[in-house]
C-alpha positions in Angstrom: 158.3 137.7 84.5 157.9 133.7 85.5 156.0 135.4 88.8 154.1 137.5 86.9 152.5 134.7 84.6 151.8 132.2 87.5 150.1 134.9 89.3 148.2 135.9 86.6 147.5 132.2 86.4 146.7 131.2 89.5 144.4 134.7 89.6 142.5 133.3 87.0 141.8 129.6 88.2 140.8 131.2 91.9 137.8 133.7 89.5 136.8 130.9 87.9 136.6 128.6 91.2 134.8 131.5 93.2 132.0 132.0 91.0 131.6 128.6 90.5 131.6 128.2 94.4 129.0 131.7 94.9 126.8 130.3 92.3 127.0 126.7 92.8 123.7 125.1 92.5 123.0 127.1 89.1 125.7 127.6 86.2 128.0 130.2 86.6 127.8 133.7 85.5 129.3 133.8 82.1 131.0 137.0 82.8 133.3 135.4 85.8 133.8 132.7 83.8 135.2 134.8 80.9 137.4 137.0 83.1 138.6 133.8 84.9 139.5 132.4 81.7 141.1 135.5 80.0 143.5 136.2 83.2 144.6 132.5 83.0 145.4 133.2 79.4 146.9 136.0 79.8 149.6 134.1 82.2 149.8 131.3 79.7 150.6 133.3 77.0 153.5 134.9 79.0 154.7 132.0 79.8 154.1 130.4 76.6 155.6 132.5 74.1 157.6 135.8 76.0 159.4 133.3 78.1 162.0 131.5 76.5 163.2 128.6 78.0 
């Protein structure tokens, strides 16, 4: 399940940093931004909360 949420993690930071790379001079499309940010959630709140240390 660690895996799992640092994938999902890592997935998220490397949407975010490829539409911010494919649409560099402008600002990003909102809609990569918000799937970038809701697969690095989704690992954080694994991590966060169903994993207990």
């Amino acid at each position: 399940m660690y895996y799992i949420a640092k994938i999902a993690q890592a997935t998220g930071l490397t949407i975010i940093l490829i539409g911010f790379l494919r649409d560099f001079p402008r600002l990003m499309n909102p809609k990569i931004l918000g799937t970038g940010i809701m697969f690095f959630l989704l690992g954080w709140i694994v991590q966060r909360f169903m994993l207990k240390y």
